[in-house]
C-alpha positions in Angstrom: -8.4 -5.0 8.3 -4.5 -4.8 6.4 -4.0 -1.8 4.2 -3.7 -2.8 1.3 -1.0 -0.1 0.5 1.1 -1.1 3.2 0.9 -4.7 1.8 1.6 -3.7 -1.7 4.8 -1.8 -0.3 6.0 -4.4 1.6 5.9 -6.3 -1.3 7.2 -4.0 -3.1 10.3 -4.6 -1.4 10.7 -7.9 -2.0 9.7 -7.8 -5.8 13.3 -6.3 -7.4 14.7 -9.6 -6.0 12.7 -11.5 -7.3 12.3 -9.8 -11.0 16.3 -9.9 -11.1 16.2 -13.6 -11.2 13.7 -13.9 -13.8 10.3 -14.9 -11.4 7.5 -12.2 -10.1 5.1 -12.6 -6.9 1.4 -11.3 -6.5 -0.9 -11.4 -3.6 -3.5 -13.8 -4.5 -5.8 -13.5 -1.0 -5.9 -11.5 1.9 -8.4 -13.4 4.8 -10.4 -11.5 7.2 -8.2 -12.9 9.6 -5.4 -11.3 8.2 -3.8 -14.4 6.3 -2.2 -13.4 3.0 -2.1 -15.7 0.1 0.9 -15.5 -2.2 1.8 -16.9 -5.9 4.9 -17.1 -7.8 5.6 -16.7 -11.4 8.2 -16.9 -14.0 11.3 -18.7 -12.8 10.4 -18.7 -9.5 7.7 -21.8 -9.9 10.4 -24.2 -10.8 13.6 -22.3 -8.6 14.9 -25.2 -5.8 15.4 -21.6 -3.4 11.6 -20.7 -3.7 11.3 -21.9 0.2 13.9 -19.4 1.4 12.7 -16.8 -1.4 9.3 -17.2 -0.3 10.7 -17.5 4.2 13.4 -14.7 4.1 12.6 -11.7 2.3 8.3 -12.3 1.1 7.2 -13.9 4.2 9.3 -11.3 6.4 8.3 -8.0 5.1 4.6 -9.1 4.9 4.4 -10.5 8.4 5.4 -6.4 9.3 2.3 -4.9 8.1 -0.1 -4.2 10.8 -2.9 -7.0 10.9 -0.8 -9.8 8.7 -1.4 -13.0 10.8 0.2 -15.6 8.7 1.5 -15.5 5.0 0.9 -18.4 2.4 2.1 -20.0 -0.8 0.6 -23.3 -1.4 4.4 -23.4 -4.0 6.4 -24.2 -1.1 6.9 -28.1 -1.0 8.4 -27.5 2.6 6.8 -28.7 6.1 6.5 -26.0 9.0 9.8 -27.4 10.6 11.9 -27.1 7.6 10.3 -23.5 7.3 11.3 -22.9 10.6 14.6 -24.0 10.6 15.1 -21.7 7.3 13.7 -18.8 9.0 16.5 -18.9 11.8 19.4 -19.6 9.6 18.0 -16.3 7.7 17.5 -14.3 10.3 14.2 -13.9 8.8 10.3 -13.2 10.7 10.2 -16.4 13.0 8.3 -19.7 11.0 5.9 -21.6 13.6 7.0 -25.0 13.8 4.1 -27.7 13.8 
């Protein structure tokens, strides 16, 4: 089971970012497999950098909480190699490639 405090920290670390350019981010699922479900607001829905918002910074300090498997946002228009590809150039929590 993910702590729900630890998750709202980590997000909490990514949110100033993403207020600063005019967008917000909630957790909108959290599976008993530990898969957490993202959304994007504001700015952010129609921002051409939501892939490496949601790859560098979101998906990287969520994948650190104890019991995160996988994060989500069905926003990203990006495959899992493009993902990948962004997560390296980032230096961001690895991307599984399909």
């Amino acid at each position: 089971m993910i702590d729900r405090v630890l998750l709202d920290a980590a997000l909490g670390r990514a949110r100033p970012l993403i207020l600063g350019h005019g967008g917000d981010i909630t957790i909108t699922d959290v599976s008993g497999d530990g898969v957490v479900s993202v959304a994007l607001a504001g700015a952010c829905r129609a921002c051409p950098n939501l892939a490496m918002t949601f790859v560098g910074p979101v998906r990287t300090f969520l994948m650190e909480v104890p019991g995160v498997s996988a994060v989500e946002c069905d926003q990203v228009n990006a495959g899992p190699r493009a993902l990948s590809r962004l997560a390296r150039l980032l230096n961001a929590h690895p991307y599984p490639a399909a």
